[in-house]
GUKETI-915630 format. One record per residue (C-alpha): residue in one letter; x, y, z. Coordinates in steps of 0.02 Angstrom, whole numbers, plus 32768, in hexadecimal, padded with zeros to 4 digits. Layout:
BEGIN
+-----+------+------+------+
! res !    x !    y !    z !
+-----+------+------+------+
!   a !    X !    Y !    Z !
...
+-----+------+------+------+
END
This chain:
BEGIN
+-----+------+------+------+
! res !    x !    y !    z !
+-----+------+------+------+
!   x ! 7F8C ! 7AD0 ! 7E3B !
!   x ! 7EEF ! 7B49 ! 7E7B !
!   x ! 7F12 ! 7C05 ! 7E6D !
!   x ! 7F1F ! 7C00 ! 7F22 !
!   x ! 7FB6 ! 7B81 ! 7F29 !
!   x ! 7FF7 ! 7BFF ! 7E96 !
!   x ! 7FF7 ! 7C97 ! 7EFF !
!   x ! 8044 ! 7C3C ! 7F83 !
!   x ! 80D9 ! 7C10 ! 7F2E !
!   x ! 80E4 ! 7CCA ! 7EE5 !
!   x ! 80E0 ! 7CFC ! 7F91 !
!   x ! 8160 ! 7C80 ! 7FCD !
!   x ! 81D1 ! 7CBE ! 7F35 !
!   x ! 81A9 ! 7D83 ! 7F65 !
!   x ! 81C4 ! 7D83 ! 8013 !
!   x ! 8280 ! 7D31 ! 7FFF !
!   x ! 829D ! 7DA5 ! 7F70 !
!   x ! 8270 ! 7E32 ! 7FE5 !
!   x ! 82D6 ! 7DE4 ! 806A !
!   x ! 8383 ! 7DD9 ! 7FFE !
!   x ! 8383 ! 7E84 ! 7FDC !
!   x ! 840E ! 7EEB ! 8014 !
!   x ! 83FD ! 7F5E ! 80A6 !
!   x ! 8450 ! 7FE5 ! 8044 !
!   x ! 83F6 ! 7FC5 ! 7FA4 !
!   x ! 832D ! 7FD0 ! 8021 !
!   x ! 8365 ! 807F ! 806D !
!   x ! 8390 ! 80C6 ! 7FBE !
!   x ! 82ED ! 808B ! 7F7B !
!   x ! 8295 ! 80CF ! 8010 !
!   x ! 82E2 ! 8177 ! 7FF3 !
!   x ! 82AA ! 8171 ! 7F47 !
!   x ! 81F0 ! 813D ! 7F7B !
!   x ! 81D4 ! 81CD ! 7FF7 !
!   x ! 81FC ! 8260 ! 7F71 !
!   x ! 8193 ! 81E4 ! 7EE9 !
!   x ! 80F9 ! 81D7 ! 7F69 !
!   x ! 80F6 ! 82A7 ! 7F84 !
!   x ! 80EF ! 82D4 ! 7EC8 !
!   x ! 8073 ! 8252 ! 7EC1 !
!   x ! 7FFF ! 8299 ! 7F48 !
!   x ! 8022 ! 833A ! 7EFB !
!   x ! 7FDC ! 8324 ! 7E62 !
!   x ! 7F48 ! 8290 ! 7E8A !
!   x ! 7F04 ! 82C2 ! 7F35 !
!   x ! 7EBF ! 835A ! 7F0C !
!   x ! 7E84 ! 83A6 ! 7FBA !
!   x ! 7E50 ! 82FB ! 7FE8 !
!   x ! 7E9B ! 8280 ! 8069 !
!   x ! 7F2D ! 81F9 ! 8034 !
!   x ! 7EF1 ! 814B ! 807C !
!   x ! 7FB0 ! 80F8 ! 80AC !
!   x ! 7FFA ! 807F ! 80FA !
!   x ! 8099 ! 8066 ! 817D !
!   x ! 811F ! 7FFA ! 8130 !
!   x ! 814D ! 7F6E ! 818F !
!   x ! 81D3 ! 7EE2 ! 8183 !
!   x ! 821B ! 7EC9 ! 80C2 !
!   x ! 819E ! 7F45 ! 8084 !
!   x ! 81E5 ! 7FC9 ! 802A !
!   x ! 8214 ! 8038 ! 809A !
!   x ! 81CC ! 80F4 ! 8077 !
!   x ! 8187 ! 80F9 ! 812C !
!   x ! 81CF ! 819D ! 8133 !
!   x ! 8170 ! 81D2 ! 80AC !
!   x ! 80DE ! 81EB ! 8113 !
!   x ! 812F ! 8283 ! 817E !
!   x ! 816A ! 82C2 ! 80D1 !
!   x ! 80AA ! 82BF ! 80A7 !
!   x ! 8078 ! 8313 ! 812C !
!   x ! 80E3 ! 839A ! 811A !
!   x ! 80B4 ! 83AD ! 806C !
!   x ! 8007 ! 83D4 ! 80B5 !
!   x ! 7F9E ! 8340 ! 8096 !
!   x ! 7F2E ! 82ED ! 80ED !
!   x ! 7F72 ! 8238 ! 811B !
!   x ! 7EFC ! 81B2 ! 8161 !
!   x ! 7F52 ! 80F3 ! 817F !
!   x ! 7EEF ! 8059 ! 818C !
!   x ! 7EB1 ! 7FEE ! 822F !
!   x ! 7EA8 ! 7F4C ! 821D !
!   x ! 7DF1 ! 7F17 ! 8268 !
!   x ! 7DE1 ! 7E8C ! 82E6 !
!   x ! 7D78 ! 7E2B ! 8285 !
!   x ! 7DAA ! 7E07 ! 81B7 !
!   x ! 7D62 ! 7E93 ! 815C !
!   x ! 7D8C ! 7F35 ! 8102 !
!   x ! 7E18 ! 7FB5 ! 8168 !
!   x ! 7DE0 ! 803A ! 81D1 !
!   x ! 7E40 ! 80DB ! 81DE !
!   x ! 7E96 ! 8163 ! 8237 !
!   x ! 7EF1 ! 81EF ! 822E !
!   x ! 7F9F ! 81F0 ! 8239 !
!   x ! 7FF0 ! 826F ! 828F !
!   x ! 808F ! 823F ! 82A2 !
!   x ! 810C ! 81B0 ! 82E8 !
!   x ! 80DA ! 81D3 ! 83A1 !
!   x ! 8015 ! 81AD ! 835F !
!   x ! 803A ! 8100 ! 8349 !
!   x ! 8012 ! 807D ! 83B1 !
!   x ! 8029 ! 7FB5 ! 838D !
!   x ! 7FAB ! 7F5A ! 8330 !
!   x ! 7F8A ! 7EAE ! 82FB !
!   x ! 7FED ! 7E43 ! 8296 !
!   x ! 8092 ! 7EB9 ! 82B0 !
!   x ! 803A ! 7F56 ! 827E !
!   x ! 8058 ! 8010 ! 82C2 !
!   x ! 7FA9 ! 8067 ! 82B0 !
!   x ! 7F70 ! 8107 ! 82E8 !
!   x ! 7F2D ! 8119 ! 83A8 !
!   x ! 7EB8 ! 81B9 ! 8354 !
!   x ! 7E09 ! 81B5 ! 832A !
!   x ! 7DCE ! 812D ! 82D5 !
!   x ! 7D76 ! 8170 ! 8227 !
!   x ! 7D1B ! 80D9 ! 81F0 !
!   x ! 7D28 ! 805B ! 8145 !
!   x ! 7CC6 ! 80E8 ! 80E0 !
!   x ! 7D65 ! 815E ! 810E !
!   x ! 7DCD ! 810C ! 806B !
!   x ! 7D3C ! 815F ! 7FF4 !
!   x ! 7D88 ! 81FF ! 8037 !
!   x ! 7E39 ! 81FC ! 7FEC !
!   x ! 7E6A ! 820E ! 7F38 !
!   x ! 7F08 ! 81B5 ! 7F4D !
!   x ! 7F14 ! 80FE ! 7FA4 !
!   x ! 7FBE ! 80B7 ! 7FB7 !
!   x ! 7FB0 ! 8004 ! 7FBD !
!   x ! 8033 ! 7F7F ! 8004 !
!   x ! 804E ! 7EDE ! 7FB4 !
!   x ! 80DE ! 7E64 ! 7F7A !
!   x ! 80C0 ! 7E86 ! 7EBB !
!   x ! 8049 ! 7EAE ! 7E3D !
!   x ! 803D ! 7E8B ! 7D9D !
!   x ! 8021 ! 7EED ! 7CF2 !
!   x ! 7F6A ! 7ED4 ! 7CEA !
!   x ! 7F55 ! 7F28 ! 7DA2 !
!   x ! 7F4D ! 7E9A ! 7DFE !
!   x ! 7F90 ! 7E92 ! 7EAA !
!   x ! 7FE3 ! 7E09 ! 7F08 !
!   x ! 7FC7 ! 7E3E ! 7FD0 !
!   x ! 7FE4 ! 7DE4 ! 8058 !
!   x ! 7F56 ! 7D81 ! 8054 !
!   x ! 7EEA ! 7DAF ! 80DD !
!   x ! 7E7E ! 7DFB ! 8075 !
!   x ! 7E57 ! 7EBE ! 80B9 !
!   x ! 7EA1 ! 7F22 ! 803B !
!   x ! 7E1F ! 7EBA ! 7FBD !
!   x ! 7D86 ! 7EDE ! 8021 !
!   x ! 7DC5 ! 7F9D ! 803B !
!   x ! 7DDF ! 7FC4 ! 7F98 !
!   x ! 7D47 ! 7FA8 ! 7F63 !
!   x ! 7D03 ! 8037 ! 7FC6 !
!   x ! 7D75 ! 80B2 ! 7F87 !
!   x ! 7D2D ! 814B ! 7F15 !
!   x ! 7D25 ! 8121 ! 7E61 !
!   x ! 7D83 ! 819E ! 7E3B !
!   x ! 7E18 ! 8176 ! 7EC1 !
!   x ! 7EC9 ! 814E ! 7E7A !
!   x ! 7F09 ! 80A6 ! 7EC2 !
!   x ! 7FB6 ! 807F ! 7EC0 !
!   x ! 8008 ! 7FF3 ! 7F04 !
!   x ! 80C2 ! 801C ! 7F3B !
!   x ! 8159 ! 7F98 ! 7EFF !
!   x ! 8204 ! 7F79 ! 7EE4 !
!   x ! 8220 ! 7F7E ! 7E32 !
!   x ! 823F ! 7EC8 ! 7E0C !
!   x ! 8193 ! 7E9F ! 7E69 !
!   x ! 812C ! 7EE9 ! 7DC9 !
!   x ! 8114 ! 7E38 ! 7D6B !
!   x ! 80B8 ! 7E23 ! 7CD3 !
!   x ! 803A ! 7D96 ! 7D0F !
!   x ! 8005 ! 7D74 ! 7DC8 !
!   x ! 7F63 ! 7D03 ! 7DF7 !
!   x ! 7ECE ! 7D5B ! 7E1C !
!   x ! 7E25 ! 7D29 ! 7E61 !
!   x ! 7D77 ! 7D90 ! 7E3F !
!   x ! 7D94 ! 7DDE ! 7EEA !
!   x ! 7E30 ! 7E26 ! 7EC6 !
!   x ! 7E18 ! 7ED8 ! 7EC2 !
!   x ! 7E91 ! 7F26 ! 7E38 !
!   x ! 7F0F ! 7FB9 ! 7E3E !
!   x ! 7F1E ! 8037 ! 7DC0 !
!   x ! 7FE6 ! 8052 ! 7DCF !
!   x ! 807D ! 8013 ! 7E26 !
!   x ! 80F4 ! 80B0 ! 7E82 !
!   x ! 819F ! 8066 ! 7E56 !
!   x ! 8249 ! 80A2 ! 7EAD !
!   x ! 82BD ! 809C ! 7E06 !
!   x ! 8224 ! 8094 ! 7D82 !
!   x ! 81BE ! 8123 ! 7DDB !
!   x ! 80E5 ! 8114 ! 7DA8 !
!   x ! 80CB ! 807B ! 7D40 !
!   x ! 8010 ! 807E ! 7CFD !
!   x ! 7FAE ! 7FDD ! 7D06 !
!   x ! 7F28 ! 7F90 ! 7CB6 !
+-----+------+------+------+
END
């Protein structure tokens, strides 16, 4: 089996794991998320702009944790997925009423677009994906722009993908493109280090 066919079947597994979950179970992990992701920005961001992301379908669903952000004062700038394949652009978000639909069942801001280099702004990415694993490395989607973004983040910026707690595995495949996380943001767990 190639690493590819691996990943596949880890994202076959993850995406009905995500889908079995209880309703009640998601919105009390989401809860839990939005007051983890505003001490986090609190003490990472440091002035600077938090690169996000709008949760969509099984994701875990802190989606509200962006208005939380916001009113805690930072900055919050949320990906745009580029016509062509290639790293995210960005945007400000400015809240629920600043998002228009984007491509493959996205909501993205309708604001200024900031460019790829805005990510080297922010001190604090929040990264989607279906798990990670304890060496940092991140199973996404598999389109591949959260690779090719991350790589122009500042060397100094804090990535952290966000999970449900049973999505931190100790061994996923990786590639030499896969761009690695330093820590997983965890509902019941809280900040799990990585790497």
């Amino acid at each position: 089996m190639t690493v590819r066919d691996d990943k596949k079947q880890w994202r076959l597994q993850l995406r009905a794991g995500r889908r079995a979950q209880p309703r009640e179970l998601r919105a009390a992990r989401g809860c839990a998320l939005v007051r983890a992701v505003v001490r986090l920005a609190d003490e990472h961001a440091a002035g600077r702009p938090v690169c996000a992301y709008m949760p969509v379908g099984t994701e875990p669903a802190w989606a509200a944790g962006l208005d939380a952000l916001r009113a805690a004062g930072h900055e919050v700038l949320l990906p745009i997925v580029p016509v062509l394949p290639g790293p995210l652009d960005w945007a400000c978000y400015e809240g629920p009423d600043s998002l228009g639909p984007g491509p493959i069942g996205l909501r993205e801001p309708t604001g200024t677009r900031l460019g790829v280099e805005a990510v080297a702004r922010a001190r604090l990415v929040l990264v989607p994906g279906l798990a990670v694993d304890r060496s940092g490395v991140r199973l996404g989607q598999g389109a591949g722009y959260y690779d090719m973004t991350l790589s122009l983040a500042a060397p100094d910026a804090f990535l952290v993908v966000v999970l449900n707690d049973e999505e931190l595995v100790e061994s996923l495949p990786g590639e030499p493109h896969d761009h690695r996380v330093h820590a997983a943001l965890l509902a019941d767990a809280g900040l799990v280090a990585l790497g």
